[in-house]
C-alpha positions in Angstrom: -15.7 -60.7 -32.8 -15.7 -62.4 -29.8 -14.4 -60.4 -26.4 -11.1 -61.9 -25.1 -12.0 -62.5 -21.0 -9.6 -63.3 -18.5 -11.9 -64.7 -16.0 -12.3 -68.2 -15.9 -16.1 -69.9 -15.1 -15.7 -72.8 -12.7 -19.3 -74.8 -13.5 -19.7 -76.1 -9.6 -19.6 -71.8 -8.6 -22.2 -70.9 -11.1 -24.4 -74.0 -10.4 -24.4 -72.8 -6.3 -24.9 -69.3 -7.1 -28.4 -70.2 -9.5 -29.1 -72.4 -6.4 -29.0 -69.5 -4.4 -30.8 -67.3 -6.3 -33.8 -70.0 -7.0 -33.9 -71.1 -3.4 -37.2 -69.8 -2.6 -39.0 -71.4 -5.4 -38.0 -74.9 -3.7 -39.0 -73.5 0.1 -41.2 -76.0 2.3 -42.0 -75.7 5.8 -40.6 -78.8 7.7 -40.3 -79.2 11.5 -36.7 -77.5 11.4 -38.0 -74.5 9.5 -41.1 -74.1 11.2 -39.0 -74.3 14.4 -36.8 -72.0 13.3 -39.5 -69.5 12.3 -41.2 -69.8 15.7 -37.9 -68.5 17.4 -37.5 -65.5 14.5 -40.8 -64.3 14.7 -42.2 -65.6 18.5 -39.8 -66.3 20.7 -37.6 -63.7 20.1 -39.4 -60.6 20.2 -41.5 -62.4 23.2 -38.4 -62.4 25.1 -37.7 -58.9 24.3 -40.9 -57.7 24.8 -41.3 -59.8 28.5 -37.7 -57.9 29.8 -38.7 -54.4 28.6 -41.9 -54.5 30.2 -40.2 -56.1 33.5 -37.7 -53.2 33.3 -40.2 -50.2 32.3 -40.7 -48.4 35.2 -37.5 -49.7 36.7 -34.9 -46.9 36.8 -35.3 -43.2 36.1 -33.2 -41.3 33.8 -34.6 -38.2 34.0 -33.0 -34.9 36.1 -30.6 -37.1 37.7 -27.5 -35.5 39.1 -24.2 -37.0 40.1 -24.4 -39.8 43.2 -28.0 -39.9 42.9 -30.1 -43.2 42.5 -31.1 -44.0 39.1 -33.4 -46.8 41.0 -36.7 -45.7 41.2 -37.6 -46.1 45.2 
């Protein structure tokens, strides 16, 4: 006996979402996703890693009071 269901199946949904799900099996590094890897996994933390060491030693948080310098001189 078959389950009455109210939910209608649109083919072009279902064909997208096992897309979705199988999209790693069809990965391949071109120019655009080797670029784009390069900025996730280089670039990026580069940058991050370049300002926080530029900024380090910078200021001083530590036992500062009100109207005191957080600069460190």
């Amino acid at each position: 006996m078959a389950v009455p269901s109210f939910l209608k199946v649109d083919p072009a949904i279902e064909r997208w979402n096992r897309m979705r799900e199988d999209a790693y099996k069809h990965f391949r590094f071109t120019p655009r996703t080797t670029w784009v890897t390069m900025c996730g996994f280089v670039i990026v933390p580069g940058a991050i890693y370049y300002l926080a060491s530029q900024t380090h030693l910078k200021w001083s948080w530590a036992g500062k009071r009100k109207g005191e310098a957080l600069a460190q001189s």
